[in-house]
Backbone as CSV, one residue per row, in Angstrom:
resi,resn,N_x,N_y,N_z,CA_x,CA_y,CA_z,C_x,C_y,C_z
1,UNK,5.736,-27.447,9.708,6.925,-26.890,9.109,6.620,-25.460,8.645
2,UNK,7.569,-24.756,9.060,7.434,-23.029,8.545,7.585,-23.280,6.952
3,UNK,7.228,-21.910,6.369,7.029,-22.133,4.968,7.661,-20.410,4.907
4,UNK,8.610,-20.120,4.151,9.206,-18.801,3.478,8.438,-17.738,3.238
5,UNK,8.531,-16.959,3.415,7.274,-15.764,3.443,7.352,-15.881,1.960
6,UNK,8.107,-15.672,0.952,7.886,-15.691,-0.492,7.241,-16.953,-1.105
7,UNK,7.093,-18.110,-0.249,6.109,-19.236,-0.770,5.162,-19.053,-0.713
8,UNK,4.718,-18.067,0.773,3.006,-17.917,1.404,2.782,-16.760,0.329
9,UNK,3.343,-16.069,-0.726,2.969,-15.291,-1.471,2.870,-13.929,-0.934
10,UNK,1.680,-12.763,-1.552,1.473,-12.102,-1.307,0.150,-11.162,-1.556
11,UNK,-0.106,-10.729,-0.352,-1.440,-10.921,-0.377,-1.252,-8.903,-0.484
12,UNK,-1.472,-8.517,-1.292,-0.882,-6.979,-1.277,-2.119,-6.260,-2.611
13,UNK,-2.618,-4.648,-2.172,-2.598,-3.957,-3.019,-1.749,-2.854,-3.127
14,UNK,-1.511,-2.790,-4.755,-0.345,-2.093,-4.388,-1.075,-0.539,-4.477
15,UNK,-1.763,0.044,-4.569,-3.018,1.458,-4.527,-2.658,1.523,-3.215
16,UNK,-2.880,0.614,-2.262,-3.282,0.807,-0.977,-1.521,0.969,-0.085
17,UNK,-0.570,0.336,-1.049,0.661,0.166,-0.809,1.328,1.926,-0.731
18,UNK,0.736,2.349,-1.836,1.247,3.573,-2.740,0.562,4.514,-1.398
19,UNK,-0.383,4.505,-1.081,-1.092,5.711,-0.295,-0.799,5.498,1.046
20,UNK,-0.075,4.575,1.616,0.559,4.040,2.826,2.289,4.667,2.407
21,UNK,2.431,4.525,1.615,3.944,5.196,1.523,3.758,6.747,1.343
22,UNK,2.807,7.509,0.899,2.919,8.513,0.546,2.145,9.891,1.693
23,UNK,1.370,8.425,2.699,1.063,9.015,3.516,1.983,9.618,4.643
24,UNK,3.310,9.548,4.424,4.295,10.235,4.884,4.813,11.188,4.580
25,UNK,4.619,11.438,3.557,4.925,12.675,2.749,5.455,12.479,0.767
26,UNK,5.738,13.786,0.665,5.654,13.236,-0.761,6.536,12.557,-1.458
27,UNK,7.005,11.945,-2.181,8.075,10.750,-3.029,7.550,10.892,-4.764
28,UNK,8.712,10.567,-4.937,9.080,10.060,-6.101,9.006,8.580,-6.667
29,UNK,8.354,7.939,-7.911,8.472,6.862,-7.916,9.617,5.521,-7.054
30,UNK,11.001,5.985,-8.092,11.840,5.208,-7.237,12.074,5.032,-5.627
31,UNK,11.844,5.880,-4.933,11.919,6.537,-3.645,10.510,5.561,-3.089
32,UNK,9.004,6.035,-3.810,7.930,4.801,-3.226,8.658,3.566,-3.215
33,UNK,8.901,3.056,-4.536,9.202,1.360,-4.490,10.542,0.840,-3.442
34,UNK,11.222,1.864,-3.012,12.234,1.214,-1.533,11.442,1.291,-0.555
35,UNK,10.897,2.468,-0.289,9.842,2.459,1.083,8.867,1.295,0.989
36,UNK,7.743,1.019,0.327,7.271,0.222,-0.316,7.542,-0.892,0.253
37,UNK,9.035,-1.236,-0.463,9.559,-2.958,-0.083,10.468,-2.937,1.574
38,UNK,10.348,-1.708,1.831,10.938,-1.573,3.278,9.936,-2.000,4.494
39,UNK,8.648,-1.106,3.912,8.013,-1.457,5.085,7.146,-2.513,4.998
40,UNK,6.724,-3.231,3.578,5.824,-4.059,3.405,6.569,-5.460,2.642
41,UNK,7.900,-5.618,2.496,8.215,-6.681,1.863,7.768,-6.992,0.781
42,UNK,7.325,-5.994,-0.314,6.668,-6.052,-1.355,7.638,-5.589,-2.224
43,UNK,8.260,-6.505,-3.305,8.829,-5.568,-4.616,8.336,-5.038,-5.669
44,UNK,7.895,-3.927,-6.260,7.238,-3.659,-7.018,8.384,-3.564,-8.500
45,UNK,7.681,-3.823,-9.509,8.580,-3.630,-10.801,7.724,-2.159,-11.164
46,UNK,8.580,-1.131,-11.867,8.209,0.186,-12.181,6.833,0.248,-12.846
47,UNK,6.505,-0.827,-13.849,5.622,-0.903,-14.383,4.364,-0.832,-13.818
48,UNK,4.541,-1.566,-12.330,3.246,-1.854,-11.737,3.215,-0.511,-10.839
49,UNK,4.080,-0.207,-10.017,3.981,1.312,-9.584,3.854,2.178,-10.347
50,UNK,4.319,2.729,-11.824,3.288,3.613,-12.336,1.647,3.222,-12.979
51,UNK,1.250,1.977,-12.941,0.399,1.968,-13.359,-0.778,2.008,-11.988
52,UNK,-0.643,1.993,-11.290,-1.349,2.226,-9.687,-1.063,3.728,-9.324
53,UNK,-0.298,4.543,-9.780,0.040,5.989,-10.030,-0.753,6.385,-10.829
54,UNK,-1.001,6.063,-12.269,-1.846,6.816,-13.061,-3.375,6.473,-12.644
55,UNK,-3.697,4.999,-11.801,-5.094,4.806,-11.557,-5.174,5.610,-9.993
56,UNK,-4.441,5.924,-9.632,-5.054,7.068,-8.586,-4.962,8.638,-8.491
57,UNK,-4.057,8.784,-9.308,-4.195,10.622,-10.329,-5.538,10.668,-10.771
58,UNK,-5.937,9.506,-11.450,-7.434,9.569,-11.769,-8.686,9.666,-10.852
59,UNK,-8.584,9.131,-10.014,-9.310,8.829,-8.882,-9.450,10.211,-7.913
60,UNK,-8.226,11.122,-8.345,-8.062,12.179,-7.465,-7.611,12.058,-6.130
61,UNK,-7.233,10.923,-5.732,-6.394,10.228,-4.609,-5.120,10.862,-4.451
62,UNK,-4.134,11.249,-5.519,-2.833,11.541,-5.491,-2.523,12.394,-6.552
63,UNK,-1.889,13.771,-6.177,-1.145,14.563,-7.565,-0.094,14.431,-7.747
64,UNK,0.541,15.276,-9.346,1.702,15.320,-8.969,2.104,16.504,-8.568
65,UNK,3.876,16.624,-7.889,4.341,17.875,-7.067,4.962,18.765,-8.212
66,UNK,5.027,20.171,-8.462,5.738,20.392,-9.038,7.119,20.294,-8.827
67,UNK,7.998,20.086,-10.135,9.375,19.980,-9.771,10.305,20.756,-10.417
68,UNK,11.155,20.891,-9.941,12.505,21.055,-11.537,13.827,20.249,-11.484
69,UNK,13.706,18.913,-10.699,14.193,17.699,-11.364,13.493,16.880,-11.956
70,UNK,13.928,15.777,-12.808,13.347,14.804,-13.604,12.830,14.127,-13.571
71,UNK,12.561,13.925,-11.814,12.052,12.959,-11.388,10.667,13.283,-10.488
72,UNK,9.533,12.972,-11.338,8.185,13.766,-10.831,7.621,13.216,-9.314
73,UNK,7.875,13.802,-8.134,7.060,13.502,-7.027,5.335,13.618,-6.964
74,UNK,5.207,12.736,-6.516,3.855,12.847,-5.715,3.426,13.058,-4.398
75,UNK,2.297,13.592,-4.483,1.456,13.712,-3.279,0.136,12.803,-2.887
76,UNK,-0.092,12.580,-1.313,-1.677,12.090,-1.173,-1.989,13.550,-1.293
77,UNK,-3.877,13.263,-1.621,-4.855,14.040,-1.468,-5.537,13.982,0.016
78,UNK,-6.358,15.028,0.186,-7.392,14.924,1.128,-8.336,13.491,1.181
79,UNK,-8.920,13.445,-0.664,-9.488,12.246,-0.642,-8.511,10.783,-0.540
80,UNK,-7.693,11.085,-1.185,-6.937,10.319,-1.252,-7.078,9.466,0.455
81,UNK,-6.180,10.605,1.539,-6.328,10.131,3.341,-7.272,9.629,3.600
82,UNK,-8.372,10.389,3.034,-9.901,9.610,3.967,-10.050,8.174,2.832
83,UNK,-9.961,7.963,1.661,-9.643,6.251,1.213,-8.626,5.246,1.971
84,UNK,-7.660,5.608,2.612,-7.039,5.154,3.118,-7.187,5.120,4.283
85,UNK,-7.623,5.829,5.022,-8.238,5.401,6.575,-8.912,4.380,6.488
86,UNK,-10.260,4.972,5.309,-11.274,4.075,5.469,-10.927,2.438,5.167
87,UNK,-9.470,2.023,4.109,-9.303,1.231,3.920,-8.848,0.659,4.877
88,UNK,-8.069,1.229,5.610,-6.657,0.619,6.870,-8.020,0.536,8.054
89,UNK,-9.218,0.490,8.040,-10.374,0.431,9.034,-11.023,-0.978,8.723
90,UNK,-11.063,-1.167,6.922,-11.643,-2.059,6.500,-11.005,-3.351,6.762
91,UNK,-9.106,-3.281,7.171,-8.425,-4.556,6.881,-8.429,-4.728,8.327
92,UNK,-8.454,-4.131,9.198,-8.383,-4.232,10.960,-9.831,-5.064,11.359
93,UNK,-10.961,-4.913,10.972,-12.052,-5.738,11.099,-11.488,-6.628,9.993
94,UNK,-11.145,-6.833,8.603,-11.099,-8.502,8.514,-9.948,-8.938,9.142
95,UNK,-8.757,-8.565,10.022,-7.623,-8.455,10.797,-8.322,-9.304,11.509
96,UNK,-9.174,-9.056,12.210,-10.294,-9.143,13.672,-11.246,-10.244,13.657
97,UNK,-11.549,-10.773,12.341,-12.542,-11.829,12.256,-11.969,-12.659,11.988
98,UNK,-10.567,-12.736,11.183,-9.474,-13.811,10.937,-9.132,-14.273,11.618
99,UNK,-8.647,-13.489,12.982,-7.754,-13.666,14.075,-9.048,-14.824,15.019
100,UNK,-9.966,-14.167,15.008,-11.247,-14.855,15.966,-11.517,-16.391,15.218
101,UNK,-11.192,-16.262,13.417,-11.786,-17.688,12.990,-10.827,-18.595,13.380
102,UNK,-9.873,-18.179,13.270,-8.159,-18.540,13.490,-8.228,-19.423,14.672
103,UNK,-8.032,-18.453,15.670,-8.722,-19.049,17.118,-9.782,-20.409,17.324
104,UNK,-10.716,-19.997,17.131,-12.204,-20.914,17.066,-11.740,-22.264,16.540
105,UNK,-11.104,-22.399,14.955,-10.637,-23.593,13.803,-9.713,-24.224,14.831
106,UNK,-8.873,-23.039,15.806,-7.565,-24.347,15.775,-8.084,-24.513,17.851
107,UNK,-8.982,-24.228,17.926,-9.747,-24.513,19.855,-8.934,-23.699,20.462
108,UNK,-8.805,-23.051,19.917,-8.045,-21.826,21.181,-8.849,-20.832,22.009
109,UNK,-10.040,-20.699,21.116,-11.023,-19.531,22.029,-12.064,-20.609,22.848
């Protein structure tokens, strides 16, 4: 029996969520959390998107843009891209060993 994608949970960071949305260019909080739940089925509550905002301002991952509306955009960094390659490299090999255990458990390979 299929099971609801919101039963199987969610298996999400949202750091890694934030630098995947922004790796398009720059946004604004509200603006991340639609993209966000657009492309990843993830809803974020504001709370948790700025608090994954202020832990990667720190990190030097992401600034902010200057503005003169109210609503402060961000940017990725240089470091910021190369964390995120390196991450979106890291989930394609466990992508790759899942898919192979996957296989093997149910006699398919």
């Amino acid at each position: 029996m299929a099971r609801k994608k919101q039963e199987l949970g969610r298996f999400t960071d949202v750091a890694l969520l934030v630098l995947i949305s922004l790796a398009e260019g720059q946004k604004h909080g509200y603006r991340m959390i639609n993209d966000i739940e657009e492309f990843s089925g993830t809803a974020l509550e504001p709370g948790t998107l700025y608090g994954a905002l202020m832990r990667l301002e720190e990190r030097g991952w992401i600034e902010p843009v200057e503005s003169a509306e109210r609503r402060k955009p961000y940017r990725i960094t240089d470091g910021g891209r190369a964390a995120l390659s390196e991450q979106l490299a890291t989930l394609r090999r466990i992508e790759q060993a899942g898919a192979r255990r996957t296989e093997i458990a149910w006699g398919l390979a």
